[in-house]
Every structure is written in C-alpha cells, then in structure tokens.
N, C-alpha and C positions, 0 to 999 in steps of 0.2 A: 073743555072745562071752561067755566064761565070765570067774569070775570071777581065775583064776589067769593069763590070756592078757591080762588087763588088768593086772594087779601086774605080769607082765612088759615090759610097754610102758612102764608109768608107769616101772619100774626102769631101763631101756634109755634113756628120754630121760631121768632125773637123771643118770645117768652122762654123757653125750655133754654134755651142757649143763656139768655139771664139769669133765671134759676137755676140752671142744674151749675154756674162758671160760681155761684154763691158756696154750692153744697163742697165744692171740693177745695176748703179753702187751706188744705195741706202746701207748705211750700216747698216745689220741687227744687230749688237750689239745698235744699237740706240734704244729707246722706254723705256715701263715700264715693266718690269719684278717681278713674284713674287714666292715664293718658298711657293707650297700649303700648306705643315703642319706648319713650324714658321711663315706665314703672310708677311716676311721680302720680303721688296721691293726695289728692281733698277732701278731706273731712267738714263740710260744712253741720255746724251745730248750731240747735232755735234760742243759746247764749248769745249767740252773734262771732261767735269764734270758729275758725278757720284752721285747719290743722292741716301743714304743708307736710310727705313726708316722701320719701326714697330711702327704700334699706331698711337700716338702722339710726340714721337720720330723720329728727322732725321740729318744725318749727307751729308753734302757736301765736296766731296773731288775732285782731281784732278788725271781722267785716262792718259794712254797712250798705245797704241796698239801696240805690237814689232810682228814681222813678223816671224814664220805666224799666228799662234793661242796662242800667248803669251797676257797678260794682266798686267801693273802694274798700282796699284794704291796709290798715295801717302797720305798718313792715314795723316800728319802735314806737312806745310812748312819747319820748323825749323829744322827737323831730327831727332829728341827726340824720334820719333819711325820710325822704318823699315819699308820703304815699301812693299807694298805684290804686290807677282809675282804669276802667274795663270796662267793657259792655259786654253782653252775656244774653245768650238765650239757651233755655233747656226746657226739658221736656222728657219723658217718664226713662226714657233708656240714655240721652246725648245731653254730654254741656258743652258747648261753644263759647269761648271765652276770647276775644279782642282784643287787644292790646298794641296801643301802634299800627294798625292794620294789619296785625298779624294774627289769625287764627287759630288755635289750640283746640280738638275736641278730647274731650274725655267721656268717658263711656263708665254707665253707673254701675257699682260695684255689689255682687249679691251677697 
C-alpha cells in the first residue's frame, strides 16, 4: 500500500471518528445504575439531580459534571456538609466512580 492510500485512510477515519463522537451526543452518566454486591442505586437525571437509593431508602441531591471526568455532588444546600468530588468514567454498560482512590463500579440498570 502506498504511501498516499495510507494518509487517505488515516484521513477517512479522523473524520468519521469526529463526526460520528458529534452524532451521539446522549450523556451516558444519565440512567440507573447499581453496584451488584451493596444493591445501592443511581439514578442520574438530565435536571442535574442524583438519586441515591438502598431498599426503601433514597436520598436526592444535586450533581455537576467538571471537565473532564470529574463529578461533584452537593450532599445539602446549606454547607453543613462538604461536597464530594469524584472522577468518573462510563460507558454504555459500567460506571467507575473514584473517590479517594477508591474505586466503585456499578453496572447499568435495564
């Protein structure tokens, strides 16, 4: 293969890979997530709100997304407690979530 039949391919797939990263511009942090061994559940919604839950138990709070794979979420309005900061990667079936070096996956919920 020559070398101008190669610039073409490389060229061909940055384009498609620019346009098609446009076309899907669904955010996968949104849905229900659950972490199999404690049960506990995430509700991320495109309000920007967060629904923590176990059981019969659930708490709603307020997310924000920092760029690039940062997460905060504000645990009370008033301040009384610290919000938590996280980093985060996901992808159509796994969320991996950070926190202090510690790892959490949850697995997306059908």
């Amino acid at each position: 293969m020559n070398v101008r039949k190669v610039l073409i391919i490389i060229n061909l797939a940055l384009f498609l890979t620019v346009f098609l990263s446009g076309c899907g511009s669904k955010d996968l942090l949104l849905g229900n997530w659950q972490e199999p061994v404690s049960g506990i559940t995430l509700t991320f919604k495109d309000d920007n709100s967060v629904i923590v839950s176990l059981g019969e138990t659930s708490y709603t709070m307020q997310f924000t997304e920092q760029t690039p794979n940062g997460l905060i979420i504000k645990v009370v309005t008033d301040g009384s407690i610290p919000d938590l900061t996280m980093n985060y990667s996901v992808d159509k079936t796994k969320l991996v979530i950070t926190m202090n070096g510690s790892e959490t996956v949850f697995e997306r919920m059908r």
